[in-house]
N, C-alpha and C positions, 0 to 999 in steps of 0.2 A: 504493500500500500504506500510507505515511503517513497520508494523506484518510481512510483505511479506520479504520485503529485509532481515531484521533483523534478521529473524528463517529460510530462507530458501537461498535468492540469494546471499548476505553476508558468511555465512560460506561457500559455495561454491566457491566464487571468492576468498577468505582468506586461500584455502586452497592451494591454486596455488602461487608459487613468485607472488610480489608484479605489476614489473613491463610486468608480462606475463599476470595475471588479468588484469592491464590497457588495454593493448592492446585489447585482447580480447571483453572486456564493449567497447572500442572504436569502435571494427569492427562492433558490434550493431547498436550502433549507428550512424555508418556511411550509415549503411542499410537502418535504418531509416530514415536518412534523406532526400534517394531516394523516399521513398516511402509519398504518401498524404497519404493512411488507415493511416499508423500509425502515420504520424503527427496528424491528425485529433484525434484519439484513445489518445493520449498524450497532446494535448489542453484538450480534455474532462476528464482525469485521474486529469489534474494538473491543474484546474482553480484557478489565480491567484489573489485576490483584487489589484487594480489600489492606488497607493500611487506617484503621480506625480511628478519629482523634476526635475528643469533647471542647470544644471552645464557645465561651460565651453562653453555656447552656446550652447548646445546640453538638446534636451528632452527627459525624462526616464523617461515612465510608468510606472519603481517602480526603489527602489534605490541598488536591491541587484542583482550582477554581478558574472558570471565565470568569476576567475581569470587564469591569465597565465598561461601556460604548461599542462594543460588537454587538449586541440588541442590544438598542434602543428604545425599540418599541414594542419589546415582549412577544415579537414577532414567531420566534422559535423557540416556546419556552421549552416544548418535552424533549427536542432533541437533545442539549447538551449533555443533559443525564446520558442518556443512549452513545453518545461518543465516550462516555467515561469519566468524564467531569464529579469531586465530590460535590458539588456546589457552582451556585452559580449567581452573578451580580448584575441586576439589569439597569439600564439605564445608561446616561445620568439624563431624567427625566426634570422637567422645570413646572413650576403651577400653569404658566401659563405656554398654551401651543407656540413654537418658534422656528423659522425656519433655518437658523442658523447663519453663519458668517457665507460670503459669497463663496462661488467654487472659480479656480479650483484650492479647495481648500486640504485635501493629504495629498502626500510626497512622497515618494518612498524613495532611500537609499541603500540603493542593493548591494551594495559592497560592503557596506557596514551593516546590514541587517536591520537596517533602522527604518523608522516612519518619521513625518513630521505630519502636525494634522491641526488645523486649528477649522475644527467644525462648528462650535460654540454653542454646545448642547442642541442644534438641532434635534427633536421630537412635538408629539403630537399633546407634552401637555396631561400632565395627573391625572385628569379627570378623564381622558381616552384611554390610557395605559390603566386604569382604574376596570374600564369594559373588558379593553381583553384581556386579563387576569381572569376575572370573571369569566368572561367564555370558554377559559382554557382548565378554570376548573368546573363549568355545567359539564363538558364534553368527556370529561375523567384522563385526561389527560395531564392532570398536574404532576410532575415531577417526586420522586421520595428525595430527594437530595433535597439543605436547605434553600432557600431564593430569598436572596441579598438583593435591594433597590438601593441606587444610585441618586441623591439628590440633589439637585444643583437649584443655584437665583435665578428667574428669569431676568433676564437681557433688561427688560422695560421697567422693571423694580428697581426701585434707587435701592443707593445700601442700605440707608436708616431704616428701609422698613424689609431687609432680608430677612428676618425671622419671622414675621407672618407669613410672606414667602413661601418660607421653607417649613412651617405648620400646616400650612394650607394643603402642602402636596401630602405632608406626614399624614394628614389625616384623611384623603380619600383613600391612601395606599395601605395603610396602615393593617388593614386586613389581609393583607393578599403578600406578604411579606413573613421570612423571618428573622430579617434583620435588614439595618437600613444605614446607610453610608450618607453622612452630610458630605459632601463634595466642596470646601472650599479653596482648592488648590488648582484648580483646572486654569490655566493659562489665558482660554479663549475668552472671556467673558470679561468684560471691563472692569477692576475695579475688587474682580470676586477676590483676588487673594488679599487683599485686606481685610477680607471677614478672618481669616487666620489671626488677625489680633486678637488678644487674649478676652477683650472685655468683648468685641463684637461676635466673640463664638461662643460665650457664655450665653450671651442672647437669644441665639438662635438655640442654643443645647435646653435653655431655661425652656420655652416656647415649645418645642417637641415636649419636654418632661410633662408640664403642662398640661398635655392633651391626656399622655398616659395618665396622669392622676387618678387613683382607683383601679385602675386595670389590677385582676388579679395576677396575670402573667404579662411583665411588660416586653417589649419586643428591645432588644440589645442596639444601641447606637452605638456607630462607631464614626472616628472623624477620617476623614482622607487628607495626607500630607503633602505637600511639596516637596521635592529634592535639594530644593533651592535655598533651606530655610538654614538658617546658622544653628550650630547645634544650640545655642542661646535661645533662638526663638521659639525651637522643641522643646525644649526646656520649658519656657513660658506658660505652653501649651498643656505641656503635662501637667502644670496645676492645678488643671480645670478637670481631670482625671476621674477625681476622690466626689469634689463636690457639685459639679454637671453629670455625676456617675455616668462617664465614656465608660464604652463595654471596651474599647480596641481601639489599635488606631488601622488604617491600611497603608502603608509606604512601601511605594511613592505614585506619586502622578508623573507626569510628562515633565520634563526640564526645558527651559529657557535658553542653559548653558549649550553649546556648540563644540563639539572635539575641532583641535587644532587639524586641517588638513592642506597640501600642495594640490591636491588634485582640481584642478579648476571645476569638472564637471560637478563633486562633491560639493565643492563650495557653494557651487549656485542655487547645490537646494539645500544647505546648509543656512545659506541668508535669507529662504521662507519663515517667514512668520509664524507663530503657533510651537506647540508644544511634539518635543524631541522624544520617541519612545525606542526599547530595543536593546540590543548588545551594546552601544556607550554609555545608556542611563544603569546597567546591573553595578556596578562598583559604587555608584554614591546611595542607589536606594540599599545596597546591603552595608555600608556605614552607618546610615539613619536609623538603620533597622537594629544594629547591633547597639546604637548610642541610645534609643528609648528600650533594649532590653537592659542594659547594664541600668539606666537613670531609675530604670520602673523596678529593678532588681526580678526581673521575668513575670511580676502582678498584673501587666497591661497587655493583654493578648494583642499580637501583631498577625496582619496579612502580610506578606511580604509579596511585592509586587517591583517586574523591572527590568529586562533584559535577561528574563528565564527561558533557555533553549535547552537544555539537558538536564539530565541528572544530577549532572555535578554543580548547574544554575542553582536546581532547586536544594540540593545538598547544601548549600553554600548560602542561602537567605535560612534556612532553617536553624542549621548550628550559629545565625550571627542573633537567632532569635523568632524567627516569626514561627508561629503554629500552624497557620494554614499559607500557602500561595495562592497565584492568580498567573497567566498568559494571555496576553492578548496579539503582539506581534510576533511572538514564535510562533501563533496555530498561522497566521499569515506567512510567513517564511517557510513552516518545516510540514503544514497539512496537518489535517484531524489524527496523524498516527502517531503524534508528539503526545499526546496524551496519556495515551497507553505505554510508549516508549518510556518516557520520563519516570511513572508511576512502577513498570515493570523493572527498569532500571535502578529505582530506588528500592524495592524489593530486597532485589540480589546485593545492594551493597550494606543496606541493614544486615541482611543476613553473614554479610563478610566479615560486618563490624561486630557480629555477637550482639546486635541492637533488634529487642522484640516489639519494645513498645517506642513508639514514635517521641512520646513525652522524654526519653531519655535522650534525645538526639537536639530537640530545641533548646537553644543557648548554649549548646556544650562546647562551643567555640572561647 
């Protein structure tokens, strides 16, 4: 299946803009997701070994996740189960419908495995991503793995009022979730990463708690980081930990920063706008990751998210501290059989390392 994408389904999708291939692989898979043959045909293609891990109250048959912004619109929720995924993040969804920054807005650098992509939360808006949740559980098609939403400010919200915002979306979704990601690190959105200041994220954290007020079981928030941020700022951050009760954080999001290169082709889409993902962003999100496990002394459950293509990627966010991962431009670069690759790969080296349970592997760096 690897041999497959690599020499045949890859340069065809590669040979199309970046973000006209997405859609495309999406509409597949949205097909698929109608259909049992082919989910059954895609359990049977992509069988996964069980690597069990409890985070945040929540259980995951294995620890590695679709991360944000490859659905958006909740479009394929059953299939990523079915490719092998333990989990999975959808979104990043805004209150209000948006259609995002102009195209062309992703870039890919194939030489360095990298994306750039400043789409700026394009989706159809909480209250439709609200329906088809909904319809995807009349139909009995909802996923046993958990399902993570992605929250972001809409574009048209000033910032002083991002925390209604970002309540308003908590609260049609808030059903159809088991856990949910405030998004304020995303690059594309004007203005958003200064909700990462300590007192504007408390706001928004206050406002989601808020709604939960009473719930017997409340659903676990967690915040999403930047790569970008001095480890001072994370610091900052983590204050708000204990008493906005974050369940987690996920690092990282997309970088701003740019690897030095001569290559003139490289450069030219190295000076696109928008947020850098892939093989140059793995070395600062597995820093960030291991400086909130050492600050939190391993008490703040981490995604670790970032330039994950193998084993030894995800080997390597695990021992710097996170519990669960995420992929988003490796299933772009390496096809649905990175999934099973990685997880079966990490199997065998557990097994090398005399490691039964996964918990003994997290921070052991």
């Amino acid at each position: 299946m690897n041999w497959l994408y690599h020499n045949i389904v890859r340069p065809i999708l590669f040979a199309q803009d970046a973000e006209r291939a997405h859609d495309f692989t999406m509409g597949m898979l949205v097909r698929a997701s109608q259909s049992d043959l082919a989910q059954r045909a895609l359990e049977k293609f992509f069988p996964v070994p069980e690597i069990p891990v409890e985070v945040f109250g929540l259980k995951f048959s294995n620890p590695l996740g679709l991360a944000a912004g490859m659905d958006k619109f909740a479009a394929a929720l059953p299939i990523w189960e079915k490719l092998g995924f333990g989990f999975c993040e959808l979104g990043g969804v805004t209150w209000h419908a948006q259609p995002g920054n102009p195209a062309p807005r992703m870039f890919r650098a194939v030489s360095e495995d990298a994306i750039i992509n400043r789409m700026g939360f394009n989706n159809p808006g909480a209250e439709r991503m609200a329906e088809a949740l909904a319809d995807w559980k009349s139909c009995a098609r909802w996923p046993k793995h958990p399902v993570g939403i992605n929250l972001g400010k809409s574009k048209v919200t000033p910032l002083e009022k991002a925390a209604e915002d970002y309540a308003n979306s908590f609260r049609v979704l808030r059903a159809y979730a088991d856990f949910f990601v405030v998004n304020v690190s995303s690059p594309n959105t004007p203005g958003l990463r200064q909700l990462q200041d300590k007192s504007a994220l408390a706001e928004i954290l206050a406002a989601i708690r808020e709604i939960q007020r009473g719930d017997a079981k409340q659903k676990p928030i967690l915040v999403k980081i930047a790569p970008d941020l001095s480890f001072e700022a994370v610091d900052e951050l983590l204050e708000l930990a204990g008493s906005q009760k974050i369940a987690g954080l996920v690092a990282t999001n997309t970088t701003l920063e740019r690897p030095q290169t001569d290559d003139a082709s490289l450069e030219k889409i190295y000076s696109e706008a928008g947020g850098l993902s892939g093989k140059p962003l793995r070395a600062r999100s597995t820093e960030i990751i291991r400086h909130v496990h050492k600050q939190t002394r391993g008490q703040l459950p981490i995604i670790g998210v970032g330039g994950i293509f193998s084993a030894d990627d995800a080997w390597e966010k695990i021992r710097a501290g996170a519990s669960l991962i995420q992929i988003y431009t490796g299933l772009v670069y390496e096809g649905p059989g990175l999934v099973k690759t990685i997880l079966c790969d990490l199997v065998l080296r557990m097994d090398k390392e005399g490691i039964k349970d996964l918990k003994q592997l997290i921070g052991s760096a």
